[in-house]
Backbone as JSON Lines, residues from 0, in Angstrom:
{"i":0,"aa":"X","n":[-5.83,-19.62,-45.43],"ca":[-6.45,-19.46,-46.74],"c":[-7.95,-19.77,-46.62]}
{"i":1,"aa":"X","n":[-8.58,-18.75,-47.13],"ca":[-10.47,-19.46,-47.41],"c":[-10.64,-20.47,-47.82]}
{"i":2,"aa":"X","n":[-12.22,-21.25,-47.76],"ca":[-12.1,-22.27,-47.92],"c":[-12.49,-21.9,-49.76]}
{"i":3,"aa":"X","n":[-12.11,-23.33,-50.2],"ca":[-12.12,-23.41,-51.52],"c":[-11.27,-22.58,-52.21]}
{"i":4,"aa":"X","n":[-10.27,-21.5,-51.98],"ca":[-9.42,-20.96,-52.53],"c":[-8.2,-21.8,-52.56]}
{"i":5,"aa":"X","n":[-7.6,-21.5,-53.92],"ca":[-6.54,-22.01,-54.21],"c":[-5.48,-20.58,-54.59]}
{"i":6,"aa":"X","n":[-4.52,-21.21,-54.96],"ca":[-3.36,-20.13,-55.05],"c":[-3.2,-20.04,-56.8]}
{"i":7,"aa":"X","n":[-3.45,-20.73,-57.57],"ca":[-3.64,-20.9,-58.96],"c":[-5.07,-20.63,-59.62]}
{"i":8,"aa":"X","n":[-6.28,-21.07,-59.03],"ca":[-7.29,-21.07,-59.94],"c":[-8.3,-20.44,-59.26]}
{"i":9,"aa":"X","n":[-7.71,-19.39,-58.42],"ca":[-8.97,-18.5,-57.83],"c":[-10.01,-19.46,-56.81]}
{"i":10,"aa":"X","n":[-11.26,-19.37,-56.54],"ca":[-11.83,-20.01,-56.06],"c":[-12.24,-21.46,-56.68]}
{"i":11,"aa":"X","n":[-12.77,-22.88,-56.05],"ca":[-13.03,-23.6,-56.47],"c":[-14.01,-24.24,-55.89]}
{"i":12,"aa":"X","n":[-14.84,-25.35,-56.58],"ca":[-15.54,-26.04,-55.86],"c":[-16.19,-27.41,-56.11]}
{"i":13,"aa":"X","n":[-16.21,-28.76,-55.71],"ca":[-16.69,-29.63,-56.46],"c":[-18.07,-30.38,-55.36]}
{"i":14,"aa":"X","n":[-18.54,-31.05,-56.44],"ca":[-19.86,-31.61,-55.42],"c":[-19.91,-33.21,-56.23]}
{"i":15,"aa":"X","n":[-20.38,-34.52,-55.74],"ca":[-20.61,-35.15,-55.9],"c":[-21.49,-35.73,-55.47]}
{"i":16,"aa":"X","n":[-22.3,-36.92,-56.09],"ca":[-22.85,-38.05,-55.38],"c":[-23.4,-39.54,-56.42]}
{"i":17,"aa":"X","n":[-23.4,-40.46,-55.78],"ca":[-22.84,-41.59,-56.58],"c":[-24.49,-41.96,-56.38]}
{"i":18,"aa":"X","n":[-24.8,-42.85,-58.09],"ca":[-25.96,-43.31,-58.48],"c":[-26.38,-44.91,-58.25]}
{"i":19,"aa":"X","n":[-27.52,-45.3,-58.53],"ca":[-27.61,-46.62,-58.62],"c":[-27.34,-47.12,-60.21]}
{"i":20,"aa":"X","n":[-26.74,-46.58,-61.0],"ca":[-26.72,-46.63,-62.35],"c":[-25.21,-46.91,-63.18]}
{"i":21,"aa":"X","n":[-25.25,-47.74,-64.28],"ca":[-24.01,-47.97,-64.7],"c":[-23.28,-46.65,-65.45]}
{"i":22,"aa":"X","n":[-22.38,-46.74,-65.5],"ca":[-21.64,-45.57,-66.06],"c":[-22.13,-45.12,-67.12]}
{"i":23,"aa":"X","n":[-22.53,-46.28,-68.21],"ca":[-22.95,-45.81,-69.55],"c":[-24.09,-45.15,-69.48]}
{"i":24,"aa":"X","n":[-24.9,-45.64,-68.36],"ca":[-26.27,-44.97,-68.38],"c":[-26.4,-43.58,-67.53]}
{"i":25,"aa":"X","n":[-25.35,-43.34,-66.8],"ca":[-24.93,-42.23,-66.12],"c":[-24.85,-40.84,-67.39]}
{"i":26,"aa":"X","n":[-23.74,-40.85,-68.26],"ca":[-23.22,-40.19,-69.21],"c":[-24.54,-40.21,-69.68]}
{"i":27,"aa":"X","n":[-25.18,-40.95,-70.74],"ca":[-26.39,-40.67,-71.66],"c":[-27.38,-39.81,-70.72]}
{"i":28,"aa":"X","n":[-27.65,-40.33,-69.29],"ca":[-28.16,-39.18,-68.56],"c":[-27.79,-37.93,-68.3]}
{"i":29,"aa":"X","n":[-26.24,-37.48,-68.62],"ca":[-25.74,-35.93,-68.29],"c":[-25.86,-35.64,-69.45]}
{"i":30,"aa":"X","n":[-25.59,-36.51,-70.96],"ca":[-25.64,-35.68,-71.93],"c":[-26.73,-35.84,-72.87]}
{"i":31,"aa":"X","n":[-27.99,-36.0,-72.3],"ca":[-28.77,-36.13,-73.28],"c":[-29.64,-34.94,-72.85]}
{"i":32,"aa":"X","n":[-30.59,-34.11,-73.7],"ca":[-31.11,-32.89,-73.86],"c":[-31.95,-32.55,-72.21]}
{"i":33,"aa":"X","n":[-32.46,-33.6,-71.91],"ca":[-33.06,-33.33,-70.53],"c":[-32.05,-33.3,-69.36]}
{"i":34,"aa":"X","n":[-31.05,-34.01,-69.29],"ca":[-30.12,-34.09,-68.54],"c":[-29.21,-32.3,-68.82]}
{"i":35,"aa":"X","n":[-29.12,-32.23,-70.13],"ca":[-28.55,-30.97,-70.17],"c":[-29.14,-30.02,-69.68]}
{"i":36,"aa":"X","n":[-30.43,-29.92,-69.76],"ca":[-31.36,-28.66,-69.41],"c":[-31.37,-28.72,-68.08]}
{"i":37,"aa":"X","n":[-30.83,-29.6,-67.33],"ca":[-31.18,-29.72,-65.47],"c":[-29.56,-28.7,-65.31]}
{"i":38,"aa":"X","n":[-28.52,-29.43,-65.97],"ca":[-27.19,-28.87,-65.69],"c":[-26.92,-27.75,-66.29]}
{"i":39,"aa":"X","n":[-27.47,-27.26,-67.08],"ca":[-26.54,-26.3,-68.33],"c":[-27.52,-25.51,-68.83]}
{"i":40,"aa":"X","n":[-28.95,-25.65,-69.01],"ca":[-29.92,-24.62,-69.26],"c":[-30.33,-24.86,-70.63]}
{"i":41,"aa":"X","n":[-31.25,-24.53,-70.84],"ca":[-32.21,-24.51,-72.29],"c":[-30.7,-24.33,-73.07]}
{"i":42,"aa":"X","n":[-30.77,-24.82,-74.41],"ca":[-29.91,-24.03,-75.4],"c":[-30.6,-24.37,-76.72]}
{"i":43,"aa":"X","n":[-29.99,-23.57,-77.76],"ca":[-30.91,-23.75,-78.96],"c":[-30.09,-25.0,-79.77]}
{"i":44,"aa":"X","n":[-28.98,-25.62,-79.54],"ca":[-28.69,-26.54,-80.23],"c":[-27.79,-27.61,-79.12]}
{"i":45,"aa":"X","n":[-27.8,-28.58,-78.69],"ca":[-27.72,-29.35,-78.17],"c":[-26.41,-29.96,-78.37]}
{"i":46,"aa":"X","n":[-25.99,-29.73,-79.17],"ca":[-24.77,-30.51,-79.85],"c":[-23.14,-29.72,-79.16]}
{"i":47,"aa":"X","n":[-22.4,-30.56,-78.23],"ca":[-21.7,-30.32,-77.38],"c":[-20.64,-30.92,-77.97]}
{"i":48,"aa":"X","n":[-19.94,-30.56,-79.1],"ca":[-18.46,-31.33,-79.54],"c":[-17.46,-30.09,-79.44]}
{"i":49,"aa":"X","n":[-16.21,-30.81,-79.04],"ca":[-14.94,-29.83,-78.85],"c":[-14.91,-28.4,-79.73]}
{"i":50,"aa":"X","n":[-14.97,-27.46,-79.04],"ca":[-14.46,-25.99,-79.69],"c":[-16.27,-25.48,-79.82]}
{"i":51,"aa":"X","n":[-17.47,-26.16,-79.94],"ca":[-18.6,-25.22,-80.09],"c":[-18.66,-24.61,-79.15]}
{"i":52,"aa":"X","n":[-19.19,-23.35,-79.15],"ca":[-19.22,-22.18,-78.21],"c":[-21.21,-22.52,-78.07]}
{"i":53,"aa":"X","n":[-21.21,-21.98,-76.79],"ca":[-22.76,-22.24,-76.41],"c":[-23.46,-20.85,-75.8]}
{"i":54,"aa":"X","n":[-24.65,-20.88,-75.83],"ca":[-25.3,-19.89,-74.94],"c":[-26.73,-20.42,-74.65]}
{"i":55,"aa":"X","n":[-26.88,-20.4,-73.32],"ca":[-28.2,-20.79,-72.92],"c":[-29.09,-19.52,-72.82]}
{"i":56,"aa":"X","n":[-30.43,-19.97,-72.43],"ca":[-31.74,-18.85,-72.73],"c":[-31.15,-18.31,-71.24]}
{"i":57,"aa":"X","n":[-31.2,-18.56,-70.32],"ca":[-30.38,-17.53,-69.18],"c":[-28.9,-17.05,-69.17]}
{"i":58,"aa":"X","n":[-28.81,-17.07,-70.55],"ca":[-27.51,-16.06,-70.27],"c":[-26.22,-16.49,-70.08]}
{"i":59,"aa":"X","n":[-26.11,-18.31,-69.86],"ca":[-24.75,-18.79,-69.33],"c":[-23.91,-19.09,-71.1]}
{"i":60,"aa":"X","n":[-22.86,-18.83,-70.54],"ca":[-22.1,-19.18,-72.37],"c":[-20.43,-19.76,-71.73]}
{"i":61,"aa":"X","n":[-20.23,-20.33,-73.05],"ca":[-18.97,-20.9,-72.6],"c":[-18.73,-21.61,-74.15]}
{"i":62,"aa":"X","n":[-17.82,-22.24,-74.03],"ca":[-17.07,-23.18,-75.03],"c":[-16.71,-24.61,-74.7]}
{"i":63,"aa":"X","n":[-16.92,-25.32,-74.92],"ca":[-16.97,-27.37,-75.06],"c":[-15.12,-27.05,-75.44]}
{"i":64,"aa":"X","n":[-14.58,-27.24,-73.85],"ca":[-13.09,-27.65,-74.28],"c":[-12.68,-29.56,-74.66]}
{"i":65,"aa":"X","n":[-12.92,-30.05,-73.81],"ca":[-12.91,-31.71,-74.18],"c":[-14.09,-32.27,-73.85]}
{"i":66,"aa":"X","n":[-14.2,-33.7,-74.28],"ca":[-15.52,-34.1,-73.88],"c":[-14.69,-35.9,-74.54]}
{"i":67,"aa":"X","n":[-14.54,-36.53,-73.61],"ca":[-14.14,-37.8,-72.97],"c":[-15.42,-39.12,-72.7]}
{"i":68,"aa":"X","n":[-16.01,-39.36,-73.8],"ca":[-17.2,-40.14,-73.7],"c":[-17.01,-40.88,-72.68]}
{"i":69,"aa":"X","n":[-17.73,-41.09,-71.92],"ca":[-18.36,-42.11,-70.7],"c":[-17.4,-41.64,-69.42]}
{"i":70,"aa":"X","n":[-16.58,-40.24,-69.44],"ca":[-15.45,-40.04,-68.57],"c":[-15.55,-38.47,-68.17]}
{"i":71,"aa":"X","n":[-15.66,-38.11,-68.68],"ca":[-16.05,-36.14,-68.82],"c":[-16.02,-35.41,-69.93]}
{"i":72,"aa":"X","n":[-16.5,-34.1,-69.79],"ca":[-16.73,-33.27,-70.58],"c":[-16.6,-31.78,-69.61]}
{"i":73,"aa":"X","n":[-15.17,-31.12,-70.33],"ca":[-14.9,-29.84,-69.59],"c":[-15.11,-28.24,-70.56]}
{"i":74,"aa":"X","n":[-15.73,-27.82,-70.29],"ca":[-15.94,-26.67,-71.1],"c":[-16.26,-25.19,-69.98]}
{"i":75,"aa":"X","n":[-15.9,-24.31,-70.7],"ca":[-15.87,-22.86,-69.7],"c":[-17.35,-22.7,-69.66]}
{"i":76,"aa":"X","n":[-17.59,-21.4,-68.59],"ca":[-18.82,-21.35,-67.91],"c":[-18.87,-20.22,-67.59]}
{"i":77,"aa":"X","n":[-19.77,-19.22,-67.63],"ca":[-19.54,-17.78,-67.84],"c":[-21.62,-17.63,-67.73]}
{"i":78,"aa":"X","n":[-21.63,-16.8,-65.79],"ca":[-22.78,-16.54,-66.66],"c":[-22.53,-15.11,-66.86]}
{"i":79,"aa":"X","n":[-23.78,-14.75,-67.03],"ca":[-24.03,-13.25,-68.25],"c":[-23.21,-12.26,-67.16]}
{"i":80,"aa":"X","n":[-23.2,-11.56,-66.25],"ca":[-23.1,-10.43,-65.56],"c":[-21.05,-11.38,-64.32]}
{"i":81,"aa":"X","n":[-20.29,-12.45,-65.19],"ca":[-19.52,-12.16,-64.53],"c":[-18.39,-11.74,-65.62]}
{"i":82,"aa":"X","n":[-17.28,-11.46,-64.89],"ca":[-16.03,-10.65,-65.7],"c":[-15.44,-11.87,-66.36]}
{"i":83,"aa":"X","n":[-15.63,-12.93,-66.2],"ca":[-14.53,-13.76,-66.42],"c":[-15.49,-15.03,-66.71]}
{"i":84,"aa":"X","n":[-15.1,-16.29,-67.42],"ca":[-14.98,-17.36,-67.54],"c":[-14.8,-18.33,-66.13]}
{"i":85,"aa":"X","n":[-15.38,-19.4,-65.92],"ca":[-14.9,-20.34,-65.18],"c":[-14.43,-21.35,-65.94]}
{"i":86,"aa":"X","n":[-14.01,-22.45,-65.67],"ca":[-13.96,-24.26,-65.75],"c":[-14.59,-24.94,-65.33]}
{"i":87,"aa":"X","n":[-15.53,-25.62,-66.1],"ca":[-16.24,-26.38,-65.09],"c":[-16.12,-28.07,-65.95]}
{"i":88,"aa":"X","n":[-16.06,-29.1,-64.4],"ca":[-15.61,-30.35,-65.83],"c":[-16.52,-31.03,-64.86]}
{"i":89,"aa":"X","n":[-17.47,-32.14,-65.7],"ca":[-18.38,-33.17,-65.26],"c":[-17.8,-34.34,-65.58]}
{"i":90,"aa":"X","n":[-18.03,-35.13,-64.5],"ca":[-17.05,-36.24,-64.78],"c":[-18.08,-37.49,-64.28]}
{"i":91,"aa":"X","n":[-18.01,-38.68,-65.53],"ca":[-18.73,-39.84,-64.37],"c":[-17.79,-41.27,-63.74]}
{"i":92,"aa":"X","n":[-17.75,-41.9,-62.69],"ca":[-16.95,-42.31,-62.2],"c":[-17.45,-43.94,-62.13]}
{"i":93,"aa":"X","n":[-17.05,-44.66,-62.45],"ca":[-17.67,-46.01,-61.98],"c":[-17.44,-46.5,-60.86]}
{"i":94,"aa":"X","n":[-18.51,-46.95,-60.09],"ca":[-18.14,-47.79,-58.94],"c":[-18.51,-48.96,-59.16]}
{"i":95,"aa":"X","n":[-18.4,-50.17,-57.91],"ca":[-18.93,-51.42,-57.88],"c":[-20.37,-51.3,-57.71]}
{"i":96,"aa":"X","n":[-20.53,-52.8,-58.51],"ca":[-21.86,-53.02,-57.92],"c":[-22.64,-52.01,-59.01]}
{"i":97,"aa":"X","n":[-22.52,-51.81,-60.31],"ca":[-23.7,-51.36,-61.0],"c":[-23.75,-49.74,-60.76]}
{"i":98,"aa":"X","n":[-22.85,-49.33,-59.84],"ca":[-22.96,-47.36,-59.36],"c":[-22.14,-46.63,-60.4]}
{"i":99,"aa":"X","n":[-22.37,-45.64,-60.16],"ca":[-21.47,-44.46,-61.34],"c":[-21.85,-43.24,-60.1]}
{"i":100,"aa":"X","n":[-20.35,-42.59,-60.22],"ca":[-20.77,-40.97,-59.04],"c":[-20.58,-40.15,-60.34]}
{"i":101,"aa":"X","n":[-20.98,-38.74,-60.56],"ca":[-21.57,-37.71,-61.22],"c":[-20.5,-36.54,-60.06]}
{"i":102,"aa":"X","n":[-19.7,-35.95,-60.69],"ca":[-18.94,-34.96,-60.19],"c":[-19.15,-34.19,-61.19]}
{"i":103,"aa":"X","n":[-19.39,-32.91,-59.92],"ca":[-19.39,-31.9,-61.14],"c":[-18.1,-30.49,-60.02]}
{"i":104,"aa":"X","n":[-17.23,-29.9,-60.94],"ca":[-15.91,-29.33,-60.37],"c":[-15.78,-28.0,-61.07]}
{"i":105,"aa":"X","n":[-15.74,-27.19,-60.69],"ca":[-15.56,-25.87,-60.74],"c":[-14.12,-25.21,-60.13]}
{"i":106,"aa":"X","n":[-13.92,-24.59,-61.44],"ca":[-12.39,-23.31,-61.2],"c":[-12.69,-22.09,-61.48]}
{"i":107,"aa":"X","n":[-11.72,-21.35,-61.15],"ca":[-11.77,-19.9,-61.55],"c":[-12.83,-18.92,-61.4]}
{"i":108,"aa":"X","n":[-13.33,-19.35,-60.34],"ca":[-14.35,-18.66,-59.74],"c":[-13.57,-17.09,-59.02]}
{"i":109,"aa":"X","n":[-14.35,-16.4,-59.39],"ca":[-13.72,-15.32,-58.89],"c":[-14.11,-14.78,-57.27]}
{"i":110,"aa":"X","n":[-14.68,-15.28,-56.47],"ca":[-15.19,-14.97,-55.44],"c":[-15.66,-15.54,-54.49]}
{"i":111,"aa":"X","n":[-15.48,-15.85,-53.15],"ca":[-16.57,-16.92,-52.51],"c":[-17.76,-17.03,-52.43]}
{"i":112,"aa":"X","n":[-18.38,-15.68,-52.76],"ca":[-20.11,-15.64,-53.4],"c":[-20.25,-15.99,-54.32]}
{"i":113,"aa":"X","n":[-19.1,-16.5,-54.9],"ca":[-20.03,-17.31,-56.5],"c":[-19.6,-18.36,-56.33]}
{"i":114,"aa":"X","n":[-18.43,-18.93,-55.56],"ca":[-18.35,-20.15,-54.92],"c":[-19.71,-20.9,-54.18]}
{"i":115,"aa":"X","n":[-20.0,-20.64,-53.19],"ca":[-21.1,-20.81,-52.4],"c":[-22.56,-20.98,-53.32]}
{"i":116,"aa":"X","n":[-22.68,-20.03,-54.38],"ca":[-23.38,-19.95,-55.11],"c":[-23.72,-21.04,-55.96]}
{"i":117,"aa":"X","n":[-22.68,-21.44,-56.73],"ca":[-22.06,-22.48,-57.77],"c":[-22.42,-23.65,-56.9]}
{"i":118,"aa":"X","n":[-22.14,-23.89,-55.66],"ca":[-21.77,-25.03,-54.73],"c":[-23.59,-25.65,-54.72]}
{"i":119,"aa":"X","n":[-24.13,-24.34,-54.39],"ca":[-25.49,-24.24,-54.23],"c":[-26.43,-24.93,-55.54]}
{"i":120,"aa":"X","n":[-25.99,-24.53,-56.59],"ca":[-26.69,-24.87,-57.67],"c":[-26.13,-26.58,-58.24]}
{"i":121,"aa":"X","n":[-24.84,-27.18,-58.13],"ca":[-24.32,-27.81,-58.37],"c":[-25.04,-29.54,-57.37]}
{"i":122,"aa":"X","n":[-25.3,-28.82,-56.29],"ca":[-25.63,-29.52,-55.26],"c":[-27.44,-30.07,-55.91]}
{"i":123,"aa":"X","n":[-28.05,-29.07,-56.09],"ca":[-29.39,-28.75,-56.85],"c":[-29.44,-29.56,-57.71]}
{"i":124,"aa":"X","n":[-28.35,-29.73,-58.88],"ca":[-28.7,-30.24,-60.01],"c":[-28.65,-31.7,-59.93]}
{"i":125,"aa":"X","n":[-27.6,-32.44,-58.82],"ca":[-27.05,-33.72,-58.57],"c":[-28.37,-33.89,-58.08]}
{"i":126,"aa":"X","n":[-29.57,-33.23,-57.24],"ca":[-30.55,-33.54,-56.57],"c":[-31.98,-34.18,-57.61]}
{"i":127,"aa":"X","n":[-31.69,-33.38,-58.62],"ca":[-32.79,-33.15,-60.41],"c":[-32.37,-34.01,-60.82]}
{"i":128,"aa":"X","n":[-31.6,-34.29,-60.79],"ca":[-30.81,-36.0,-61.32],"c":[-31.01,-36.82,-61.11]}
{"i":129,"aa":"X","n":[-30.83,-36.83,-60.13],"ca":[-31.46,-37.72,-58.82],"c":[-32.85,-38.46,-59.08]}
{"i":130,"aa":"X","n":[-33.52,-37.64,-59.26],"ca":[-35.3,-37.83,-59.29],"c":[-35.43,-38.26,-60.97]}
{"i":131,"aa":"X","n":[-34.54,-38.3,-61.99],"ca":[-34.59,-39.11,-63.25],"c":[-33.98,-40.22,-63.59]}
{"i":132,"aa":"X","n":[-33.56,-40.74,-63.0],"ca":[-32.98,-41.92,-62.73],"c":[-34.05,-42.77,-62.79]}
């Protein structure tokens, strides 16, 4: 089997990396407007509660399926030119010692070029993150 393929959810892919930061301050960093714009792109309203449907100025759209304060927030992911929807769920994790890791996990990718792709940008954004801390 390829890598990142599964037999259920098409392609997949997750990336992580763990902060010097407490969990609470992790989350307010993924979900606050600057943190969104590194992960998720400009949007005209900011407000990410269960069932709003979104669209960013590049084209990505999706729908806020759950959102798990200080734990994750999973909503579909669709940019403009693919056939289908993904899953994508951000999750923050506490560790010892004051850390929190930032996962971000991808399904239903339809392809290993948008795998690789996804992997690529996902990797990027943990990096933009990185540097606001």
């Amino acid at each position: 089997m390829e890598v990142g393929k599964t037999k259920s959810v098409g392609y997949q892919v997750g990336v992580r990396r763990t902060f010097p930061i407490r969990l609470e301050d992790a989350w307010q960093m993924v979900m606050s407007r600057s943190g969104m714009e590194i992960w998720l792109g400009e949007l005209s309203s900011y407000d990410l509660n269960v069932g709003n449907k979104y669209i960013t100025s590049s084209g990505i759209s999706g729908e806020i399926r759950v959102v798990n304060e200080n734990q994750n927030i999973r909503l579909t992911w669709k940019k403009e030119h693919w056939e289908r929807a993904s899953t994508l769920q951000i999750r923050t994790i506490e560790q010892k010692n004051d850390k929190c890791t930032i996962s971000f996990h991808q399904e239903n990718l339809s392809s290993l070029m948008d795998r690789e792709e996804m992997k690529t940008r996902w990797e990027e954004v943990l990096g933009k993150l990185k540097n606001i801390v």
